[in-house]
TORMITI-599507 format. One record per residue (C-alpha): residue number from 1; z, x, y. Coordinates in steps of 0.2 Angstrom, whole numbers, always signed. Layout:
N
node sekol=NUM; c3=Z; c1=X; c2=Y $
...
This chain:
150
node sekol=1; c3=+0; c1=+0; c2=+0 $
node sekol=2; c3=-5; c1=+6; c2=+18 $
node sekol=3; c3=+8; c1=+11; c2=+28 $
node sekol=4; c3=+2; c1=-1; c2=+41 $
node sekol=5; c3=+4; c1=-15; c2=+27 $
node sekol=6; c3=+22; c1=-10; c2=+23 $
node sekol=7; c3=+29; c1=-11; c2=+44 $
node sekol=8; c3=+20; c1=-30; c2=+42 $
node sekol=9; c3=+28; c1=-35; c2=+26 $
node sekol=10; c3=+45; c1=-23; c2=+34 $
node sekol=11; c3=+42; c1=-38; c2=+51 $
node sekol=12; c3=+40; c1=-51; c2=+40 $
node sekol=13; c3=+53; c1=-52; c2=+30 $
node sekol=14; c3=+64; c1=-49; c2=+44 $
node sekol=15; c3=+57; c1=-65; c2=+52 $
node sekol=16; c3=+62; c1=-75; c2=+38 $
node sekol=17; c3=+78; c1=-69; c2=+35 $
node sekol=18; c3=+82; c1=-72; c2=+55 $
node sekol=19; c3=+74; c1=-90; c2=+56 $
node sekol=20; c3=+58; c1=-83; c2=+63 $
node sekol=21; c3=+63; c1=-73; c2=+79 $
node sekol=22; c3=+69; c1=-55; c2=+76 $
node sekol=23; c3=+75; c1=-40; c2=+87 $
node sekol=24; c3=+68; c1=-24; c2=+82 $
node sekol=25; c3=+70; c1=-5; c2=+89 $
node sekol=26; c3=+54; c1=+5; c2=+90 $
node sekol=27; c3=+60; c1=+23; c2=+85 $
node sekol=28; c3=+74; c1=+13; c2=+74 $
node sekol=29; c3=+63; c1=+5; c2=+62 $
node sekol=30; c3=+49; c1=+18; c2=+62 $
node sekol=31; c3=+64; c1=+34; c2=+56 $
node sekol=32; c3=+69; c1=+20; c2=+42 $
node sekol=33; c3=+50; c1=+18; c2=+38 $
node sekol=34; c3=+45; c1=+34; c2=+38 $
node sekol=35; c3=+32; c1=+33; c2=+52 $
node sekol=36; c3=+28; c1=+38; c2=+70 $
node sekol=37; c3=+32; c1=+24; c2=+82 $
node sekol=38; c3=+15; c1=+23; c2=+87 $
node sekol=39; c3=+12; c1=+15; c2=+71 $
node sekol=40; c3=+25; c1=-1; c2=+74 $
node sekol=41; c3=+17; c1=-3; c2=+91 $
node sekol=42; c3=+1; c1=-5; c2=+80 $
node sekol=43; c3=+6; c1=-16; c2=+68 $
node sekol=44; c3=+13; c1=-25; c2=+80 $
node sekol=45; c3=-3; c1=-27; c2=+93 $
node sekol=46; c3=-13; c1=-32; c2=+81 $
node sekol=47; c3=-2; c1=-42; c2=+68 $
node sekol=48; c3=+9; c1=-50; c2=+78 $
node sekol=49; c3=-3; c1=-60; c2=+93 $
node sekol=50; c3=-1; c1=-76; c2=+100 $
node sekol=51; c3=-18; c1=-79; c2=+89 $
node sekol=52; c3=-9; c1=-78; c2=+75 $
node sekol=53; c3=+5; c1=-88; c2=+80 $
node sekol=54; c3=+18; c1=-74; c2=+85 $
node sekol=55; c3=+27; c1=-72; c2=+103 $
node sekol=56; c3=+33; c1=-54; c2=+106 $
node sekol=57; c3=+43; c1=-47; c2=+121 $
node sekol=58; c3=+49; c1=-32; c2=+126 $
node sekol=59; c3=+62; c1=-21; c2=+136 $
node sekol=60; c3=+59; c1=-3; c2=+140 $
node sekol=61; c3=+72; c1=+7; c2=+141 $
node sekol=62; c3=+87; c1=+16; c2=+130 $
node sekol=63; c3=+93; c1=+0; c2=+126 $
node sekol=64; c3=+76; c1=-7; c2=+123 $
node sekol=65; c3=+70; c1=-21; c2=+110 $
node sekol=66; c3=+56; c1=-28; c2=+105 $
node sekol=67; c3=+58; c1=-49; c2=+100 $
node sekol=68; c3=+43; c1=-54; c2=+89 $
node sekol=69; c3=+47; c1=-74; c2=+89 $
node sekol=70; c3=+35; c1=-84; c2=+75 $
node sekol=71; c3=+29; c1=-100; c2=+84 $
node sekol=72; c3=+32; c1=-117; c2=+77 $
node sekol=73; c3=+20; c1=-132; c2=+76 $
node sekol=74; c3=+13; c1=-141; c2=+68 $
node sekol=75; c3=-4; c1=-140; c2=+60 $
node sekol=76; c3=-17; c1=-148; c2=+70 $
node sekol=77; c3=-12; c1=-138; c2=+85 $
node sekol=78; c3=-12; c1=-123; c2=+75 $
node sekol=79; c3=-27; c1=-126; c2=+70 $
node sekol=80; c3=-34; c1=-129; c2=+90 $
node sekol=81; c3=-26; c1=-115; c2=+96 $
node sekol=82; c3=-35; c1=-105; c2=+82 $
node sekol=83; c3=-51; c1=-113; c2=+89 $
node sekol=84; c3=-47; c1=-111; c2=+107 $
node sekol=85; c3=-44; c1=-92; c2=+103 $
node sekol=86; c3=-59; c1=-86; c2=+96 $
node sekol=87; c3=-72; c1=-81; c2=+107 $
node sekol=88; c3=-89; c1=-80; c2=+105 $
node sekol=89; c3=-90; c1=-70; c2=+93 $
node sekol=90; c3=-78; c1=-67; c2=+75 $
node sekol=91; c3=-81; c1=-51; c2=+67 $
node sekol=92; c3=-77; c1=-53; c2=+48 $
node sekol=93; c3=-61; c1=-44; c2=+49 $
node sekol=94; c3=-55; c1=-53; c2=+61 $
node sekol=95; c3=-59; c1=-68; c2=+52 $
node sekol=96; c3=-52; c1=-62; c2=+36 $
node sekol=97; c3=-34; c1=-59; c2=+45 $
node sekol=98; c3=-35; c1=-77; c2=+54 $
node sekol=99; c3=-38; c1=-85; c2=+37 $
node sekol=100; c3=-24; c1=-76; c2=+28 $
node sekol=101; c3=-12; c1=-80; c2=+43 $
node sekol=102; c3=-16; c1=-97; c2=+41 $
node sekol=103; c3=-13; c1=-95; c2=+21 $
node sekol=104; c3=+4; c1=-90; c2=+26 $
node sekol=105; c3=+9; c1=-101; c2=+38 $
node sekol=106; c3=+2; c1=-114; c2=+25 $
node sekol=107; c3=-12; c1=-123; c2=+39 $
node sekol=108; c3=-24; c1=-121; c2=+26 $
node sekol=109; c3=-24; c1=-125; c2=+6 $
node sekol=110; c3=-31; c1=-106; c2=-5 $
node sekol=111; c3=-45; c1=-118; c2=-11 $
node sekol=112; c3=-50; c1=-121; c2=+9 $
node sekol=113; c3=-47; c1=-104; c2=+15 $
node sekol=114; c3=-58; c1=-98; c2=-4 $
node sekol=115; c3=-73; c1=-109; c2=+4 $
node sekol=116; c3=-70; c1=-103; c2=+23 $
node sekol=117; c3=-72; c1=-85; c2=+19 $
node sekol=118; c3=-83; c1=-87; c2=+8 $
node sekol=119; c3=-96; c1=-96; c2=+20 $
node sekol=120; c3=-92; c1=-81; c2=+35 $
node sekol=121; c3=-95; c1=-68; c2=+23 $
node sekol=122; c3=-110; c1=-55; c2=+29 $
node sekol=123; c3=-117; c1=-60; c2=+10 $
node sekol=124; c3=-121; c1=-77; c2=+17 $
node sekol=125; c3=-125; c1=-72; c2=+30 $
node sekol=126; c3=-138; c1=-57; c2=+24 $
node sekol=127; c3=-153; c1=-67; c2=+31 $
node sekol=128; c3=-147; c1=-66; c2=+49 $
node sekol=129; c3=-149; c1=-52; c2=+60 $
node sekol=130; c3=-133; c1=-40; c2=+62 $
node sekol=131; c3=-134; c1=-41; c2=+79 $
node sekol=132; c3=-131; c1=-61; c2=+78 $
node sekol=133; c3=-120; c1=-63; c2=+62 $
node sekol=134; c3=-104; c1=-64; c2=+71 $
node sekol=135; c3=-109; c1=-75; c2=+85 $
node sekol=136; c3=-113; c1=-87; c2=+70 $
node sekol=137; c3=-100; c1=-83; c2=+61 $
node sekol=138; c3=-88; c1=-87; c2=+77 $
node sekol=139; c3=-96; c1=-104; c2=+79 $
node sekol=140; c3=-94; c1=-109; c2=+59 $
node sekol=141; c3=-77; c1=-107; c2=+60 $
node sekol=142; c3=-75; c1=-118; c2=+75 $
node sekol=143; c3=-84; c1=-131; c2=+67 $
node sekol=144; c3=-74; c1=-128; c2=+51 $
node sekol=145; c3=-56; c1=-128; c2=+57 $
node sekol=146; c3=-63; c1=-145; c2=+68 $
node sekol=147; c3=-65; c1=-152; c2=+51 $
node sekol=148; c3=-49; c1=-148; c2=+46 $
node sekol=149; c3=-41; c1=-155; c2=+60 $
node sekol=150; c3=-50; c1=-173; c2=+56 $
């Protein structure tokens, strides 16, 4: 497992021991990890984004913290603030990691999130042109978390 997968599962599990909002201390957690603190602030950036239904605040200083609060709602605004947050353009990544946040905070069912990523893979979409695949693949899942929402 990737070191940058272990600081996730590391911030996960602390959010559901603490009821979804803990406290964490940068050069703390990366000495008990075993990593540089660059590597949190990582994880964290890109994990942890109001996208993917996280809060996180911060406070410089000796005696600083960083509070990474899981947001609560329920699903059909999850689901719209998915949609509102993707842009024009969804690279398949990206989409991969908004599907399997989804899968955790339990928006979608395995079976749709199987037949999402399977419809915004770059093997369905082999016919298109690299240069437009992630516009379409940005405007498929739109129109697929719509459906959900009906």
């Amino acid at each position: 497992m990737r070191m940058s997968d272990l600081v996730a599962k590391y911030i996960m599990e602390m959010l559901d021991e603490q009821n979804g909002t803990t406290e964490i201390q940068r050069n703390e957690l990366a000495g008990s990890l075993g990593c540089v603190p660059s590597q949190i602030n990582y994880v964290i950036t890109s994990r942890f984004t109001p996208e993917q239904g996280y809060i996180v605040e911060s406070r410089r200083g000796g005696g600083g913290y960083i509070r990474i609060s899981r947001v609560k709602m329920d699903r059909g605004t999850a689901l719209m603030h998915i949609i509102n947050s993707v842009g024009k353009t969804l690279d398949r990544a990206t989409a991969e990691a908004m599907l399997n946040n989804m899968l955790q905070q339990q928006i979608i069912d395995v079976q749709s999130a199987k037949i999402i990523a399977a419809a915004l893979s770059d093997r369905t979409l082999t016919q298109v042109e690299q240069d437009k695949r992630d516009f379409i693949r940005a405007n498929l899942f739109k129109n697929m978390l719509l459906t959900l929402c009906s």
